[in-house]
C-alpha positions as CSV (number, residue, x, y, z in Angstrom):
1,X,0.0,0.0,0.0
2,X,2.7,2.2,0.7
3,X,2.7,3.5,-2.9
4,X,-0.7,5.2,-2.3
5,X,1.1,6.8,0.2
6,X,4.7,8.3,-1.6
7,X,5.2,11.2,0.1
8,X,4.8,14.6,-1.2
9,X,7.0,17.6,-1.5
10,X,7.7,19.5,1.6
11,X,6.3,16.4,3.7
12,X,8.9,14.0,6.0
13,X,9.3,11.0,7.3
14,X,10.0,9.4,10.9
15,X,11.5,5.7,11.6
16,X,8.8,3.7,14.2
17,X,9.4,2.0,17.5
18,X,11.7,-0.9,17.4
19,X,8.2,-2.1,19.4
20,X,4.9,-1.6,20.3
21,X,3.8,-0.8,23.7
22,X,0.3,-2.1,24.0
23,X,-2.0,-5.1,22.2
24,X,-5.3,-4.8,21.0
25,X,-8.3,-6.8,19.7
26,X,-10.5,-6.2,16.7
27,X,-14.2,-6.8,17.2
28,X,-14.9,-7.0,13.8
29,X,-14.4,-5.5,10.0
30,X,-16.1,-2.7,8.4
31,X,-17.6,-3.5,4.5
32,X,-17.9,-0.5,2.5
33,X,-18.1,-0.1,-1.5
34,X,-14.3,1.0,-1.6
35,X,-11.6,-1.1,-2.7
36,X,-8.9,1.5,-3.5
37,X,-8.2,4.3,-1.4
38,X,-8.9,6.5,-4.9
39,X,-12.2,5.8,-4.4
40,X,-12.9,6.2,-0.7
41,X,-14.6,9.5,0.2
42,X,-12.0,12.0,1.8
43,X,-14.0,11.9,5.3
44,X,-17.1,10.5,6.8
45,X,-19.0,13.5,6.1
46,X,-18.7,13.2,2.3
47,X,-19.5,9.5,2.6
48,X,-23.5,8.8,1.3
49,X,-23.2,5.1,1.1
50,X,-24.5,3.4,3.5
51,X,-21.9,0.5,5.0
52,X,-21.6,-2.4,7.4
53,X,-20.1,-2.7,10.5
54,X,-19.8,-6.4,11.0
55,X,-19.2,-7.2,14.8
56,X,-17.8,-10.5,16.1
57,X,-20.6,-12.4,17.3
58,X,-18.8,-12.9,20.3
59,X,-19.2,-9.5,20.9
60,X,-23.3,-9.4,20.4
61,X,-24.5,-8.5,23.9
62,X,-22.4,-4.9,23.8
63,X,-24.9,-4.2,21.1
64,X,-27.9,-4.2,23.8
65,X,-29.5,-1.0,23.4
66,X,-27.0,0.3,20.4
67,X,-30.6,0.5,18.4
68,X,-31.9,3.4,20.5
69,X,-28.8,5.4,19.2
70,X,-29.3,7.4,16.1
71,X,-25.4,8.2,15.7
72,X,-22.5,6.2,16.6
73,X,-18.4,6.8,16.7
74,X,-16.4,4.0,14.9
75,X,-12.8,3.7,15.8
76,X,-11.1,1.5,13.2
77,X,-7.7,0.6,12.8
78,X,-6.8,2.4,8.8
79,X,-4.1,-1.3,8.3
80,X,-3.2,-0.2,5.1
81,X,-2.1,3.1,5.8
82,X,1.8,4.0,6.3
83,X,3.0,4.8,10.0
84,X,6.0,7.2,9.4
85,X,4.6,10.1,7.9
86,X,4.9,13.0,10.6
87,X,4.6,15.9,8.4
88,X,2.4,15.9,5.5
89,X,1.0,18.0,3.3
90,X,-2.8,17.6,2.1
91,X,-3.6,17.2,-1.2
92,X,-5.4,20.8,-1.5
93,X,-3.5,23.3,0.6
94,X,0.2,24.8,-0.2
95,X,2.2,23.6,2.8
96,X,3.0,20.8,4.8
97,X,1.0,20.3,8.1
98,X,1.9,18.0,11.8
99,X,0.3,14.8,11.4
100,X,-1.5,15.6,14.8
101,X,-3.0,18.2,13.5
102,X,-4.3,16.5,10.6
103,X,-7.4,13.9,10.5
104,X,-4.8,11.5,7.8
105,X,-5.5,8.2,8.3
106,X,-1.0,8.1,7.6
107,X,-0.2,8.4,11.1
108,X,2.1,6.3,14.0
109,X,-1.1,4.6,15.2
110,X,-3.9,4.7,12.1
111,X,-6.5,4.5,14.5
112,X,-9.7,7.0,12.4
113,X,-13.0,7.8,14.0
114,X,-15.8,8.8,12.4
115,X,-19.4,9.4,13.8
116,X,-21.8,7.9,11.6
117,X,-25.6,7.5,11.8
118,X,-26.9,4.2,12.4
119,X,-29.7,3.1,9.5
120,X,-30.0,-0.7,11.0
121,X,-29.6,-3.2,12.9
122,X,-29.5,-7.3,11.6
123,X,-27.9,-9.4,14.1
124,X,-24.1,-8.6,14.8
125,X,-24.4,-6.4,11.6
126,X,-25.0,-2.5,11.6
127,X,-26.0,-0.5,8.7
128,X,-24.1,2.8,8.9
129,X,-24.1,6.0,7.0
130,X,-20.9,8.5,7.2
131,X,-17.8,6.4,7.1
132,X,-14.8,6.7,5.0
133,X,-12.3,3.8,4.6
134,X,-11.6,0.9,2.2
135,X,-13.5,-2.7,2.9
136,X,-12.5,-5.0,5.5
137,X,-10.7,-2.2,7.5
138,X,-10.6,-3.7,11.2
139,X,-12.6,-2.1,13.8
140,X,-11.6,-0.9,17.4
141,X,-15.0,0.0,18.9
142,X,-18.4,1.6,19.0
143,X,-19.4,4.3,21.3
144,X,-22.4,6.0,21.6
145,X,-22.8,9.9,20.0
146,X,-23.7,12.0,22.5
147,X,-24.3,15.3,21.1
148,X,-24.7,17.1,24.4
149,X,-21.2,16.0,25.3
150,X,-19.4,15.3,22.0
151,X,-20.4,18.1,19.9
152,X,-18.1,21.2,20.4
153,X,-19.0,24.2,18.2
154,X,-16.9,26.6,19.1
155,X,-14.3,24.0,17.9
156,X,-11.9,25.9,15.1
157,X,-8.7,24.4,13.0
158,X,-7.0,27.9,12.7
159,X,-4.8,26.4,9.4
160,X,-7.9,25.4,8.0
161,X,-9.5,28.3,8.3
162,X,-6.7,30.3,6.2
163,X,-8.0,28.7,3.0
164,X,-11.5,29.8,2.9
């Protein structure tokens, strides 16, 4: 994959840890229409197809209740994206940015998030509008939205607003 991801002008690279310093689990894989990341919308909120979250059935009770949500946030593991990019420049603005303060899925940990809204539910499967990464990306988790919590605003990207 790393050719999707040659780096740009202007952006650098950073050698990993010799190791990692936690484990994880995925509870499942996320089927969406994309194939090649050329296709995949550039965030959640451009994303219209609906998609399914498909949840290790050993993991069905944590969906008690999910159905009474109307949005959710996915964390998903973005497996095919490179680790070492620390400075990158997006494809639409002049000059490079910190990967921290970009939403890349390139990244030392390519964990994503999106929030998405739930359309379904069919056993350990969830139909889900607003999510933006190639099929079978592993998944971390499933939270609940909260809008009276999560939603923030006042929230402002000063770089990003420069462009408008």
């Amino acid at each position: 994959m790393s050719g999707h991801f040659d780096a740009r002008a202007g952006e650098q690279r950073v050698p990993p840890p010799q190791s990692f310093d936690a484990g994880l689990h995925f509870i499942g894989r996320i089927r969406t229409p994309w194939r090649h990341l050329a296709e995949c919308p550039k965030n959640g909120g451009e994303a219209e197809a609906v998609c399914a979250i498909e949840l290790d059935p050993r993991y069905a009770l944590g969906l008690k209740d999910v159905e009474t949500c109307s949005h959710l946030i996915v964390l998903y593991w973005m497996d095919q994206a490179p680790r070492d990019l620390i400075l990158q420049k997006p494809r639409h603005y002049g000059e490079p940015h910190g990967v921290f303060a970009l939403r890349s899925p390139a990244r030392p940990n390519p964990i994503a998030i999106s929030v998405v809204e739930l359309c379904g539910i069919d056993g350990t499967s969830l139909k889900v509008r607003g999510i933006d990464c190639l099929d079978g990306t592993p998944l971390l988790d499933i939270k609940p939205y909260f809008a009276s919590t999560d939603a923030k605003p006042a929230a402002r990207v000063g770089w990003h607003e420069k462009k408008r």
